[in-house]
C-alpha positions in Angstrom: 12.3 -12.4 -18.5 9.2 -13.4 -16.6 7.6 -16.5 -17.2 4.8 -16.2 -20.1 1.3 -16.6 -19.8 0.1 -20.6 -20.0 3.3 -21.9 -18.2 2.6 -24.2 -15.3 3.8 -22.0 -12.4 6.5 -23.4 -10.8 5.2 -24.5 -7.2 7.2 -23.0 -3.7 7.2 -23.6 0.0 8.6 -20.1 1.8 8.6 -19.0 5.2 6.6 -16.5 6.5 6.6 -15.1 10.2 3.5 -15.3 12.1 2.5 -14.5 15.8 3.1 -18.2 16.3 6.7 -18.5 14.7 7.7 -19.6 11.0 5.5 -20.7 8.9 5.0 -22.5 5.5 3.2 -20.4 2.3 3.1 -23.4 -0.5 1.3 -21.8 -3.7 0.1 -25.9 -4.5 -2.1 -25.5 -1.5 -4.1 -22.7 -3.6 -4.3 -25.2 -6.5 -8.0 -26.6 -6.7 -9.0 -24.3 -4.6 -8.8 -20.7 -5.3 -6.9 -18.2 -7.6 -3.4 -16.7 -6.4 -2.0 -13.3 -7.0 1.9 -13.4 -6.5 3.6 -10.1 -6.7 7.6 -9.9 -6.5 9.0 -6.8 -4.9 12.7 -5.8 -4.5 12.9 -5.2 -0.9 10.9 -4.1 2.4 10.7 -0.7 4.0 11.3 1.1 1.0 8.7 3.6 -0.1 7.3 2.2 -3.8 7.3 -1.1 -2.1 5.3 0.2 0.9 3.3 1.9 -1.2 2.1 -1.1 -3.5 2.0 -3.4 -0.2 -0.6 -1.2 1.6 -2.7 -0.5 -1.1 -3.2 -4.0 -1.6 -3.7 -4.3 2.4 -6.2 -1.6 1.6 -8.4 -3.2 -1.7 -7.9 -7.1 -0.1 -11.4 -7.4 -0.1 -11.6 -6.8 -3.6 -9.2 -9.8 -4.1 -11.2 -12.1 -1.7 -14.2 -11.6 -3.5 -12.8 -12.8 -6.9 -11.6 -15.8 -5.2 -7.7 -14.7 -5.0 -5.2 -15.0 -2.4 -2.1 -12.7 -2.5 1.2 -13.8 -1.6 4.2 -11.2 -1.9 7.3 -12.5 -2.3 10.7 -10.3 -1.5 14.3 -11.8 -0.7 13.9 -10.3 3.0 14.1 -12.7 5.9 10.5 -13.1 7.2 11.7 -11.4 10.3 12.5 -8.0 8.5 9.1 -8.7 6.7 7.1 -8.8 10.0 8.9 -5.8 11.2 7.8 -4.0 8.4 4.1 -5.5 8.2 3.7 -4.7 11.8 5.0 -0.6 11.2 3.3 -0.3 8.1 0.0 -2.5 9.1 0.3 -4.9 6.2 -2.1 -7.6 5.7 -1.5 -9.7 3.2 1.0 -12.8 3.4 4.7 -12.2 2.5 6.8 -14.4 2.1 11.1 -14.7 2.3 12.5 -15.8 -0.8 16.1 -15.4 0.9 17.7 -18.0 -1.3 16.5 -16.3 -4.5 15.1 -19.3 -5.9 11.7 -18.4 -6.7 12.5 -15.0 -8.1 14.9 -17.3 -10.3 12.2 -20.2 -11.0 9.7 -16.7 -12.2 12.7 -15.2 -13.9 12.1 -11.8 -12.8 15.6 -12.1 -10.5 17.7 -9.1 -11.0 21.5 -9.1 -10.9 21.9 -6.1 -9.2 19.5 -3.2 -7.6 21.8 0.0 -6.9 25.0 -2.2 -5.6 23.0 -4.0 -3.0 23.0 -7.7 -5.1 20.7 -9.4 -6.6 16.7 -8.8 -5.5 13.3 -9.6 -7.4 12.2 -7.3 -9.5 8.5 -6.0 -9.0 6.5 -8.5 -11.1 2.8 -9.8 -11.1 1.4 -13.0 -11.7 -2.0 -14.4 -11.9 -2.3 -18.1 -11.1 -5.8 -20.0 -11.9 -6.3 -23.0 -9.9 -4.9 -25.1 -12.1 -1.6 -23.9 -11.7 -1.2 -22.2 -14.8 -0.1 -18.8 -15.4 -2.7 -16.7 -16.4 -0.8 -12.7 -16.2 2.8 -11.8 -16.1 3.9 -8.6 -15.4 7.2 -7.5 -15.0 7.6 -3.8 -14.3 9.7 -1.8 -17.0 11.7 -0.6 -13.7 11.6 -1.3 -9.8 9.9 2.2 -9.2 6.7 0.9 -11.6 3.9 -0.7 -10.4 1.3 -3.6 -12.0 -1.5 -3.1 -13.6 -4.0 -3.8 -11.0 -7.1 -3.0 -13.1 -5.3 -5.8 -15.6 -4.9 -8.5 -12.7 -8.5 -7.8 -11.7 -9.9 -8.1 -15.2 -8.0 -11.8 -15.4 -10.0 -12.4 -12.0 -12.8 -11.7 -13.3 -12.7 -13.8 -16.0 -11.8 -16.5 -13.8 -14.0 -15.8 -11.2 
C-alpha cells in the first residue's frame, strides 16, 4: 500500500548515469526549493513504461513551469536506464533503485511481476517542498497509468 497523503516522504540518495559517470539524485535536495514528482515504474524497455516515460519527456515543460522536478524510479541498474533513455530519447532523471529500498520505504514494492521478482509497481507521488506527501497513486495494475491531470491539479495548487 502506498504511502498516504500527509506523510513525510521518506528521503533517498540513488544513482543515476550521466555523460560524466554515476551520479547522486537525493529528493532532500528538492526540499525548500521546488516540488518533486516521483513516479515508480516496474522496469525499463518495456512498452507501458516507455510509453509513460516519453510522454513525460514530451509535457516536461509543463512540470518545470509549476515548479516540479521529476524523478523516475525503477529497480534497473542506471546503466540499463541510460541505454534505454539514450534509444528512447528520455529526458527526465531516472534513477536505480536496485536494492529495492525505496520502492519498499513508498510501499508500492511488488513481490513478484510475471516470475521475474520483485519490481516497483507504477505509482505517483507528489512531494511539496516540505517534504510531505501531497498525491499517492498506485496503479490498480502495472499496465495503468497516473492520473496526470490529478498530479498537475496538486501542482497547481502548490504552485
Amino acid at each position: 500500500m502506498a504511502i498516504p497523503v500527509g506523510s513525510k516522504a521518506p528521503d533517498f540518495t540513488l544513482k543515476t548515469k550521466t555523460a560524466a559517470g554515476l551520479a547522486d539524485v537525493t529528493l532532500s535536495k528538492n526540499f525548500g526549493v521546488k516540488n518533486t514528482v516521483l513516479l515508480f515504474f516496474p522496469l525499463a524497455f518495456t512498452g507501458v513504461c516507455t510509453q509513460e516515460m516519453c510522454d513525460i519527456t514530451a509535457g516536461l515543460n509543463a512540470y518545470q513551469s509549476l515548479n516540479a522536478d521529476v524523478i523516475a524510479v525503477s529497480v534497473d541498474s542506471p546503466f540499463a536506464q541510460e541505454a534505454w533513455a539514450q534509444k528512447e530519447k528520455i529526458g527526465i532523471t531516472l534513477a536505480s533503485d536496485l536494492n529495492k529500498k525505496t520502492a519498499e520505504a513508498y510501499g508500492v514494492l511488488l513481490p513478484d511481476l510475471i516470475g521475474l521478482g520483485s519490481v516497483s509497481a507504477r505509482a505517483a507521488f507528489v512531494i511539496d517542498k516540505n517534504g510531505i506527501v501531497q498525491y499517492s497513486e498506485q496503479t490498480p495494475t502495472v499496465k495503468d497509468l497516473p492520473n496526470f491531470a490529478a498530479i498537475k491539479a496538486v501542482l497547481e495548487k502548490l504552485k
